[in-house]
ROSE-238647 format. One record per residue (C-alpha): residue number from 1; x negated, z negated, y. Coordinates in steps of 0.02 Angstrom, whole numbers. Each point is the difference from the previous one (the first is absolute). Example, Ala and Ser with C-alpha at 12.3 -4.5 7.8 and 13.67 -1.06 7.14 Angstrom:
<nupas>
<1, <-615, -390, -225>>
<2, <-69, 33, 172>>
</nupas>
This chain:
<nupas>
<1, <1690, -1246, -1508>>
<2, <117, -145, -66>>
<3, <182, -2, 48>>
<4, <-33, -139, 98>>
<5, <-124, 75, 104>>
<6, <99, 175, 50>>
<7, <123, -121, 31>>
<8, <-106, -86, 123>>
<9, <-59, 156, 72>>
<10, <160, 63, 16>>
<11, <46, -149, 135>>
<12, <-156, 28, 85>>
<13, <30, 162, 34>>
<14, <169, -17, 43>>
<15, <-47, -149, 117>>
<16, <-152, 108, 91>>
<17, <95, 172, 11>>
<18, <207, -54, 0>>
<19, <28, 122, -135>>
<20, <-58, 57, -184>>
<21, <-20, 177, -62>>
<22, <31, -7, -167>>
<23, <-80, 164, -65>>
<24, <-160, -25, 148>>
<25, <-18, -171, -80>>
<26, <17, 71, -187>>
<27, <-142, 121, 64>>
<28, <-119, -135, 66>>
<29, <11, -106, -125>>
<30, <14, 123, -128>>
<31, <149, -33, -99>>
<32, <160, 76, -41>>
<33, <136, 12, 117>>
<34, <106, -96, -116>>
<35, <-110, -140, -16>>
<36, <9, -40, 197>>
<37, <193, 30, -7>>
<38, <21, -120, -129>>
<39, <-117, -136, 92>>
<40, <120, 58, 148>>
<41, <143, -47, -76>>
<42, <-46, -181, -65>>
<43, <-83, -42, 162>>
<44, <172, 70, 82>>
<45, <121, -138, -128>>
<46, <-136, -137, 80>>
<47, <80, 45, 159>>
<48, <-193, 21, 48>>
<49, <34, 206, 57>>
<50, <125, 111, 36>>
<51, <22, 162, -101>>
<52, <14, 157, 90>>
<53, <-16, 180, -44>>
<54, <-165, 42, -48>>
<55, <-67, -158, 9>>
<56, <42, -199, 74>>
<57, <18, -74, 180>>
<58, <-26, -192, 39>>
<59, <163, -93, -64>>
<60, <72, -94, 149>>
<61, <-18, -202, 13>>
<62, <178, 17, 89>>
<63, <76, 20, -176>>
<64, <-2, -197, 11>>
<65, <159, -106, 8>>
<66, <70, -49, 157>>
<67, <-94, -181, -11>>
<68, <-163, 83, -61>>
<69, <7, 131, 170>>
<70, <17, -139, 127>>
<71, <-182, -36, -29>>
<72, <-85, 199, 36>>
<73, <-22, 29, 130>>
<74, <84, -135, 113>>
<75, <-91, 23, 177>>
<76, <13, 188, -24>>
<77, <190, -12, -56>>
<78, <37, -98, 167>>
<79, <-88, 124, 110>>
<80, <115, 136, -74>>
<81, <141, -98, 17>>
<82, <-16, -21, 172>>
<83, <-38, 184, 33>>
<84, <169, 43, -78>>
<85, <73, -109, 87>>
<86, <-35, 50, 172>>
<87, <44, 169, -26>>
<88, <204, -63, -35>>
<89, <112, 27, 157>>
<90, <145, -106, 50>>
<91, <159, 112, -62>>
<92, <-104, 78, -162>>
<93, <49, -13, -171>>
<94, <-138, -43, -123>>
<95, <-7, 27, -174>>
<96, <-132, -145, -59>>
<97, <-91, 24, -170>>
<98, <-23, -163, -119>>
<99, <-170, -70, -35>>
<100, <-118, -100, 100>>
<101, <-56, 109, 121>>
<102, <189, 24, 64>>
<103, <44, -192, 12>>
<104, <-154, 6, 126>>
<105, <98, 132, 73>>
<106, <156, -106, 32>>
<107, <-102, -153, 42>>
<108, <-90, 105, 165>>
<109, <181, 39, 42>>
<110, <-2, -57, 191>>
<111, <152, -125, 60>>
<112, <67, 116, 116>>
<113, <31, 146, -114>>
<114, <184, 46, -27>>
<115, <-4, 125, -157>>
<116, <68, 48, -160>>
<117, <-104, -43, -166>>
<118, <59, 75, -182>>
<119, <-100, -64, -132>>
<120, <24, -20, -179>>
<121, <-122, -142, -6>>
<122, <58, -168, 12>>
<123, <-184, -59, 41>>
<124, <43, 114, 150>>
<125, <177, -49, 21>>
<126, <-22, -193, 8>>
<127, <-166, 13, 126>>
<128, <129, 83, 124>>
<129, <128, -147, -27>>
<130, <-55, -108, 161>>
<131, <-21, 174, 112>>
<132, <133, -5, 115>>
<133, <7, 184, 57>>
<134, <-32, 74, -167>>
<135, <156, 51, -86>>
<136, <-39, 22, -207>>
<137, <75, 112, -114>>
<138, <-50, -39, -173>>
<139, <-3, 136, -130>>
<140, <52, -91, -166>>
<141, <-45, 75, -187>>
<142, <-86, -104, -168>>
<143, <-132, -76, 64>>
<144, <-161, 51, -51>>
<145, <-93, -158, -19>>
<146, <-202, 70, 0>>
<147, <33, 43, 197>>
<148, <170, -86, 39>>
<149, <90, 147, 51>>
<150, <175, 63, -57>>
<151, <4, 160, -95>>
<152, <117, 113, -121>>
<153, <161, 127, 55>>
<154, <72, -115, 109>>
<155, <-138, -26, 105>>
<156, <-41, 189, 13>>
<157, <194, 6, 31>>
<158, <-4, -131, 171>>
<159, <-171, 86, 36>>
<160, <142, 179, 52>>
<161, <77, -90, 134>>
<162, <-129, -39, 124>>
<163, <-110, 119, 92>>
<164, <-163, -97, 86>>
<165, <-118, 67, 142>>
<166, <-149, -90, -112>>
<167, <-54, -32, -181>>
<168, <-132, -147, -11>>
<169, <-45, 50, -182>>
<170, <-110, -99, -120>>
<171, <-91, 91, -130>>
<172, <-133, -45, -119>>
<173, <-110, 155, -15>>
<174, <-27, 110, 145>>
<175, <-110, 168, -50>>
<176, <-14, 167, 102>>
<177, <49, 95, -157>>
<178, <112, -119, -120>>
<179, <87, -42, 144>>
<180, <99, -159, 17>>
<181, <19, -105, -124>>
<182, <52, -171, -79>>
<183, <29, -97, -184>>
<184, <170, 33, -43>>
<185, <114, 135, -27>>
<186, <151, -83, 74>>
<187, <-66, -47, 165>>
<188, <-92, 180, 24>>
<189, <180, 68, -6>>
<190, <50, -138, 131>>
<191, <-154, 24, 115>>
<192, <30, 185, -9>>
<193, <180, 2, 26>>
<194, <-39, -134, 175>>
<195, <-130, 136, 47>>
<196, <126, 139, 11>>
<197, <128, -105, 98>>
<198, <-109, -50, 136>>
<199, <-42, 121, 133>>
<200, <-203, -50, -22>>
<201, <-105, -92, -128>>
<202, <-155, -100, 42>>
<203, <-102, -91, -154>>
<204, <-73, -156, 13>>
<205, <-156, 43, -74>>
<206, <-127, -142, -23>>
<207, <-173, 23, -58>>
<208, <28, -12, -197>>
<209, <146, 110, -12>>
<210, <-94, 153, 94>>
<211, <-96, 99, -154>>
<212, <96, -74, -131>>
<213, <145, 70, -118>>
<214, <126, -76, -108>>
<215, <126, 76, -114>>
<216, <156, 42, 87>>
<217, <-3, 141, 153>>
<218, <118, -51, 152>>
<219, <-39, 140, 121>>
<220, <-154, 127, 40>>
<221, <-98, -40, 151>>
<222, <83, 146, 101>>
<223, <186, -65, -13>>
<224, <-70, -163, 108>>
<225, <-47, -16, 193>>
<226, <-136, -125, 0>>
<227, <-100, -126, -60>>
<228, <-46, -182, 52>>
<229, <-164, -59, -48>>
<230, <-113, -152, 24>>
<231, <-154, 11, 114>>
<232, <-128, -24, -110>>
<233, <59, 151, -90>>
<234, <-138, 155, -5>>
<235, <19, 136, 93>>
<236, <-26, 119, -147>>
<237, <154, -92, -106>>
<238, <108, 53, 131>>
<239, <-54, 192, 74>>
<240, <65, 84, -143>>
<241, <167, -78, 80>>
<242, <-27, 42, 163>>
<243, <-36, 164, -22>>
<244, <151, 36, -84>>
<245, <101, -45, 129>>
<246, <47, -196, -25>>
<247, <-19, -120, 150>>
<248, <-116, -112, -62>>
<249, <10, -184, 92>>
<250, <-137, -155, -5>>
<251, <62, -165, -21>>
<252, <-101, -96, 100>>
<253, <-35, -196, -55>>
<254, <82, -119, 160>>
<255, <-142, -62, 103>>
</nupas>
């Protein structure tokens, strides 16, 4: 079989099953171990898969820029959005996530809501601008330009003096055993560190992050409460969740 063609068979499988086996795969097709790891591995620096012990996951589209994720997803996104949003109560304070997802978040916000939002997006921070009973705290840092969030020590620093009741966390990889995860080193620290400072965590999990893995761990499933996830996800991409304990809430599209 030409490179090529594992190559090729490689995706399919991965798209058909969500995972790869390395040594089961070695075994059907009979060829070394090494010669699937290596195809692994240059299939991983296309950003086509994600590399994981023992074999590869699906790489997650989320790994986009900012300006690239606005298009995934978009009904979906709003739906979640909206969910979120209604489950924010007048006197809370909210740590908000960057990315797309979360600036639906902010933009389901109802008039009447009188709350605290902490975010160390400015996406985030300028959608709450023209809310009148929002008060923002902004959580400054280098900006990471990829997702438009602030980053570094002295973002991790700010991140100590607040305590929230929720985490609206954005991720790019959600899998029952990798865990939580996202692109970059830097913001897994800050998405972490906003996780332990909030008295409960709920992911906004839309359909092409749930499966997928990317380099960088924030948190295992266990140290979050729940999930949020559109409604045309499958009931088997979510029991696994469920059964461990996570509430698991459908966005449902507005009528």
């Amino acid at each position: 079989m030409l490179t090529q063609q594992r190559k090729a068979h490689i995706l399919a499988v991965l798209k058909n099953r969500g995972e790869v086996v390395a040594k089961a795969l070695s075994q059907q097709l009979n060829l070394s171990e090494d010669t699937i790891r290596r195809d692994l591995r240059e299939l991983a620096a296309e950003g086509l898969l994600q590399r994981v012990h023992g074999g590869a996951l699906p790489a997650s589209p989320a790994l986009a820029d900012f300006s690239g994720r606005q298009a995934i997803a978009t009904d979906g996104k709003r739906a979640i959005g909206r969910t979120a949003a209604a489950m924010i109560r007048s006197g809370q304070v909210i740590f908000v996530d960057g990315g797309t997802t979360a600036v639906q978040l902010v933009r389901h916000l109802p008039p009447e809501l009188e709350a605290t939002i902490i975010t160390h997006s400015p996406s985030i921070a300028v959608e709450l601008v023209g809310h009148p009973g929002v008060t923002v705290e902004m959580i400054g840092g280098r900006l990471f330009k990829h997702s438009v969030v602030a980053v570094g020590a002295s973002a991790i620093e700010a991140i100590a003096r607040f305590r929230a009741d929720i985490y609206f966390m954005g991720v790019t990889g959600i899998h029952p055993e990798i865990g939580l995860t996202t692109g970059d080193s830097e913001e897994a620290v800050m998405k972490r560190t906003l996780s332990r400072h909030a008295a409960e965590t709920i992911v906004l999990a839309s359909n092409e992050k749930l499966g997928a893995a990317s380099s960088y761990v924030i948190l295992p499933m266990n140290e979050v409460q729940g999930l949020i996830v559109e409604c045309s996800t499958q009931e088997e991409a979510v029991a696994t969740y469920r059964n461990a304990g996570l509430s698991v809430m459908v966005a449902w599209n507005a009528n």
